[in-house]
Backbone as a printed PyTorch tensor [residue, N CA C, xyz], in Angstrom:
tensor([[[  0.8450,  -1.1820,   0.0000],
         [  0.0000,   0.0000,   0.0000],
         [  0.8880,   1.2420,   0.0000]],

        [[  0.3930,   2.1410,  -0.6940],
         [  1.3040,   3.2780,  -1.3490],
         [  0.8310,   4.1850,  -0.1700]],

        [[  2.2180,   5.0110,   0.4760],
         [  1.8690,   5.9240,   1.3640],
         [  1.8950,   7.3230,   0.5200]],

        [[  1.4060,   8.8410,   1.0760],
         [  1.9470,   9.8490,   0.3810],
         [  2.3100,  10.8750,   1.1810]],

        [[  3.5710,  11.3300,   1.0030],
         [  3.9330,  12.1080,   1.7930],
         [  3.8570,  13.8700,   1.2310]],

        [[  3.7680,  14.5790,   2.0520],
         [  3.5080,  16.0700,   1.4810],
         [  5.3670,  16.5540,   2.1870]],

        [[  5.8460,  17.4380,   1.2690],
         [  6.6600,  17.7570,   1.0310],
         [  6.6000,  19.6370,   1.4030]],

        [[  6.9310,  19.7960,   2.5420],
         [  6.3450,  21.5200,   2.6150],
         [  7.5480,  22.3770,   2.8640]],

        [[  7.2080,  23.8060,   2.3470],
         [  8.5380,  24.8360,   2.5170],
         [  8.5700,  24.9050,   4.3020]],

        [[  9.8820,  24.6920,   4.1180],
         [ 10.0740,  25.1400,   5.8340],
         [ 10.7860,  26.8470,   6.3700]],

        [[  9.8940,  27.3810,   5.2400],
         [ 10.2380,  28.8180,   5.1370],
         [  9.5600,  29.5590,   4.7020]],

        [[  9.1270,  31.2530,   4.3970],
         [  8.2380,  31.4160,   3.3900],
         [  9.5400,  31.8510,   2.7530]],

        [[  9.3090,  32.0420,   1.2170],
         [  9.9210,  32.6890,  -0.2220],
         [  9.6820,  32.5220,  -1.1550]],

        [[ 10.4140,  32.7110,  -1.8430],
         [  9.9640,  32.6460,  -3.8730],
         [ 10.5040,  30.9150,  -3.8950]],

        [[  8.9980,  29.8990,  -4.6080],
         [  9.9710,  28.7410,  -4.7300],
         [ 10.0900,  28.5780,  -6.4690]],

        [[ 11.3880,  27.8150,  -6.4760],
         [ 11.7860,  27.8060,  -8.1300],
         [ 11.8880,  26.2270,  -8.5360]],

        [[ 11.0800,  25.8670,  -9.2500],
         [ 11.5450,  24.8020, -10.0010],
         [ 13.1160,  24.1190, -10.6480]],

        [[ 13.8000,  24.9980, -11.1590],
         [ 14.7530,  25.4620, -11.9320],
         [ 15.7200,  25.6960, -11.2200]],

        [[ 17.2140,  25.5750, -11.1950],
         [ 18.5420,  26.0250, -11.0580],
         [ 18.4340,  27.3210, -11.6580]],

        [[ 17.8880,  27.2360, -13.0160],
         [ 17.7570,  28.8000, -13.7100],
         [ 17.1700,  28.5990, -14.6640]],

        [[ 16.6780,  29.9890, -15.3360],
         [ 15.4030,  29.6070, -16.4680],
         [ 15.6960,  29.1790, -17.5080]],

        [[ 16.8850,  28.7690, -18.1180],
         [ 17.3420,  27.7840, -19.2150],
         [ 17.3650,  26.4780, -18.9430]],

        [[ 17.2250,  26.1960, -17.2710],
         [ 17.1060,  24.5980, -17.0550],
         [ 15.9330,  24.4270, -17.1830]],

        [[ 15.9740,  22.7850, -17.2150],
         [ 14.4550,  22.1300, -17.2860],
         [ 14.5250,  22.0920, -15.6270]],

        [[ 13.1580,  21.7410, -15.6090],
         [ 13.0760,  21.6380, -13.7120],
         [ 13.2280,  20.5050, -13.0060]],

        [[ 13.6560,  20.7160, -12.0510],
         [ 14.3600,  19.1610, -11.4610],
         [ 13.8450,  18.1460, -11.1060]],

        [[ 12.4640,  18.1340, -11.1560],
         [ 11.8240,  16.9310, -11.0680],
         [  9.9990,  17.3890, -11.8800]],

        [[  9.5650,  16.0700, -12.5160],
         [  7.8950,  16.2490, -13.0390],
         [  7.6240,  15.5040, -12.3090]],

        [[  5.6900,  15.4550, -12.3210],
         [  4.8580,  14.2860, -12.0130],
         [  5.8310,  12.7130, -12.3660]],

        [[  6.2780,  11.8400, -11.8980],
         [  5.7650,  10.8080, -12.2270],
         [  7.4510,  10.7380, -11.9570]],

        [[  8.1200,  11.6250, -11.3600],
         [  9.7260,  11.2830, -11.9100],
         [ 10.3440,  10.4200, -10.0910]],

        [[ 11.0740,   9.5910, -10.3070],
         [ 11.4660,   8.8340,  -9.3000],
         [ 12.0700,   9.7110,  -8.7200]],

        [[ 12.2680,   9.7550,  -7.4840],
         [ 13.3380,  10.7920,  -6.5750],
         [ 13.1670,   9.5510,  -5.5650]],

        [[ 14.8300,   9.7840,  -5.1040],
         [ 15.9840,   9.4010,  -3.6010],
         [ 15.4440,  10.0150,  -2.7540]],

        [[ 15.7820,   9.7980,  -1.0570],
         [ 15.4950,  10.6660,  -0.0670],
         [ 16.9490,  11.5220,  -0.5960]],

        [[ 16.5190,  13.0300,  -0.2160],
         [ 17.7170,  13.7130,   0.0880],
         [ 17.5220,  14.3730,  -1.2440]],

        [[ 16.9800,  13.9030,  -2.2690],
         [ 17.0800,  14.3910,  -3.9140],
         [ 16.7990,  15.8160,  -4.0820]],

        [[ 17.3830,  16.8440,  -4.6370],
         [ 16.5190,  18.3260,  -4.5510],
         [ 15.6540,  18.3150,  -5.7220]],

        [[ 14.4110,  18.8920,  -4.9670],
         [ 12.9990,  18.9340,  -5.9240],
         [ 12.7600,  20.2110,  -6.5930]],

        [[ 13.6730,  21.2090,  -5.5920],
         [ 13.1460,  22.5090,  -5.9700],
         [ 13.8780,  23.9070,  -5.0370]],

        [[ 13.8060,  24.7530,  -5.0830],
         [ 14.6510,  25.8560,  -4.8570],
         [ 14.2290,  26.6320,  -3.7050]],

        [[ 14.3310,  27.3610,  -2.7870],
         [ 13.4940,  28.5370,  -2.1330],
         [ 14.5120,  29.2090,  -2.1650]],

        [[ 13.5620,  30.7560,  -2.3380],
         [ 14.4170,  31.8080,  -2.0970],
         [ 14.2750,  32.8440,  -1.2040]],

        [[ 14.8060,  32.7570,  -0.0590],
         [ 14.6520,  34.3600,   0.9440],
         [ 15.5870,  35.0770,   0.9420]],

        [[ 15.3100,  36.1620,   0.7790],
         [ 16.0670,  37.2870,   0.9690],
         [ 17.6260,  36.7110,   0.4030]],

        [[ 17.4740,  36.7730,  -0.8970],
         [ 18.9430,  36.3980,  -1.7320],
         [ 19.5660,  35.0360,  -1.0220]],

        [[ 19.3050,  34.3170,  -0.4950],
         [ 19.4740,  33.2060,   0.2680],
         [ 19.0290,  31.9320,  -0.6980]],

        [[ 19.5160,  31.0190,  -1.2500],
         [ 18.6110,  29.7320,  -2.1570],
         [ 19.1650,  28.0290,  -0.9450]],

        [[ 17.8710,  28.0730,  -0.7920],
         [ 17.6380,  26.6920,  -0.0280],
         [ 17.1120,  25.5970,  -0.7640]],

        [[ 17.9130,  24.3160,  -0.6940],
         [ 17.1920,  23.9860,  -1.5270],
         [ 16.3270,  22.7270,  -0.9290]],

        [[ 14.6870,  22.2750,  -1.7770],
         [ 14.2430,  21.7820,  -1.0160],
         [ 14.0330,  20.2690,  -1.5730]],

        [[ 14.3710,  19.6500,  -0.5560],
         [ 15.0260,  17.8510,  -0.4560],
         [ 13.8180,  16.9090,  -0.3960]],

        [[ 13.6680,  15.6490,  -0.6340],
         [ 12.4520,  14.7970,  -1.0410],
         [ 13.0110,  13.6590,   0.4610]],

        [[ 11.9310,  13.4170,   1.2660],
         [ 12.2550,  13.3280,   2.6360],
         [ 12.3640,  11.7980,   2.5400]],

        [[ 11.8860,  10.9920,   1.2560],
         [ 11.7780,   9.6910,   1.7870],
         [ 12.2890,   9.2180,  -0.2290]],

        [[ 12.1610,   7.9740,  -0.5120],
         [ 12.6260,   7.2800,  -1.7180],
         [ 11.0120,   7.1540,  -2.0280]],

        [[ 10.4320,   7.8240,  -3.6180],
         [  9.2610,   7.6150,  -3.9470],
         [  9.4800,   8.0220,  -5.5200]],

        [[  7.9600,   8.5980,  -5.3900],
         [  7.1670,   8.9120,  -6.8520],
         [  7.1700,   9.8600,  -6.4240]],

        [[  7.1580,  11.7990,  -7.3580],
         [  6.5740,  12.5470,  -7.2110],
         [  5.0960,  12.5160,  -7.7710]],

        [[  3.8680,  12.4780,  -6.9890],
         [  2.6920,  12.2300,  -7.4620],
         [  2.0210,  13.7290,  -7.7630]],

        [[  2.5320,  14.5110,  -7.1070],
         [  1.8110,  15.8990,  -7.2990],
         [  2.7670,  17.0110,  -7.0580]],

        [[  2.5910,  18.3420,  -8.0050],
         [  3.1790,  19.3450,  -7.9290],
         [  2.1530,  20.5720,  -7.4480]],

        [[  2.1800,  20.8730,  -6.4370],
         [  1.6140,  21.7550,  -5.7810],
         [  1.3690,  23.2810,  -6.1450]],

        [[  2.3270,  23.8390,  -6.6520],
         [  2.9810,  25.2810,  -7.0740],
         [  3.5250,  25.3320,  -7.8620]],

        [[  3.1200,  26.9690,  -9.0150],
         [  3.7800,  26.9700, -10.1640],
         [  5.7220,  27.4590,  -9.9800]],

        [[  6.2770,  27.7970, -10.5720],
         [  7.2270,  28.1940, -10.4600],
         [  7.5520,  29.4050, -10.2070]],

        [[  8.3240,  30.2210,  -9.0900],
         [  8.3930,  31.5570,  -8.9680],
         [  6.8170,  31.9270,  -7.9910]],

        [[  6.2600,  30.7990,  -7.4770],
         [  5.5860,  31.1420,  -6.7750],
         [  5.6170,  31.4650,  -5.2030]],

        [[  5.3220,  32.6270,  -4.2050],
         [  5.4410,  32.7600,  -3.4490],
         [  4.6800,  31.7940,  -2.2690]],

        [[  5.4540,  31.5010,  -0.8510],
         [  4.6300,  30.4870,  -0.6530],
         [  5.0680,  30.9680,   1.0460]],

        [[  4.3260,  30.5950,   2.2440],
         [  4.5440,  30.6600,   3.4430],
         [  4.9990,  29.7230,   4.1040]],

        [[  5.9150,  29.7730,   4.8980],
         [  5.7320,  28.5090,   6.1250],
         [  5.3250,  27.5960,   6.3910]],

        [[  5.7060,  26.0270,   5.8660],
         [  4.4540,  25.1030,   6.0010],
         [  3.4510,  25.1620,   4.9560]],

        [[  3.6370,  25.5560,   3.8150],
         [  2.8870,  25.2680,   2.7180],
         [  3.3990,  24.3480,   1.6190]],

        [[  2.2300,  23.6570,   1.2490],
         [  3.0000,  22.4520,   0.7020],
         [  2.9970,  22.5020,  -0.3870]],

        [[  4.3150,  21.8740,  -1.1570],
         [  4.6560,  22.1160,  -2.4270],
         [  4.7410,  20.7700,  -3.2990]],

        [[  4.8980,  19.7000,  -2.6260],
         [  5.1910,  18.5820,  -3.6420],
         [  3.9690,  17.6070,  -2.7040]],

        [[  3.6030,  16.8570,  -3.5850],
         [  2.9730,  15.1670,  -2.8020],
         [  4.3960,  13.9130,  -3.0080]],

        [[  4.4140,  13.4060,  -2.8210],
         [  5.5850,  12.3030,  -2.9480],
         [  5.0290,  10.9110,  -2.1770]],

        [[  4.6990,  10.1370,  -3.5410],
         [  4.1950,   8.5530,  -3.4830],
         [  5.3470,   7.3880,  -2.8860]],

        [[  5.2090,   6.8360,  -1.7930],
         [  6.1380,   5.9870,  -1.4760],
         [  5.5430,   4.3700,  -1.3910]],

        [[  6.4900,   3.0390,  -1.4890],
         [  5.6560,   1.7430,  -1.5440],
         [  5.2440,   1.6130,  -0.3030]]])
């Protein structure tokens, strides 16, 4: 039975898909990710954090577009595990 885990900023800022806007983004729906894997970017105050996939799964859902602002505890990825 497939668990799903939610994946949330542990910050508010700008989150980025992308290393930069000529990259593709570091993970889609459906793409396998490692624990530890980076999914995605935050940015505070010129600061880039980046944000890590907590367990070995599926990304099942993308929460937020790119460059979207987000608060504390808002969740950004779903992540399907066996």
């Amino acid at each position: 039975m497939s668990k799903r885990i939610e994946v949330k900023a542990a910050m508010s800022g700008i989150f980025y898909r992308t290393a930069s806007p000529e990259e593709p983004p570091y993970v889609e729906v459906g793409t396998e990710v490692k624990k530890k894997q980076v999914l995605g970017l935050l940015e505070t105050m010129k600061v880039f954090q980046k944000v890590r996939s907590p367990v070995d799964g599926k990304v099942a859902e993308i929460l937020v577009e790119n460059e979207t602002p987000l608060k504390d505890g808002d969740v950004i990825f779903i992540i399907e595990t066996e």
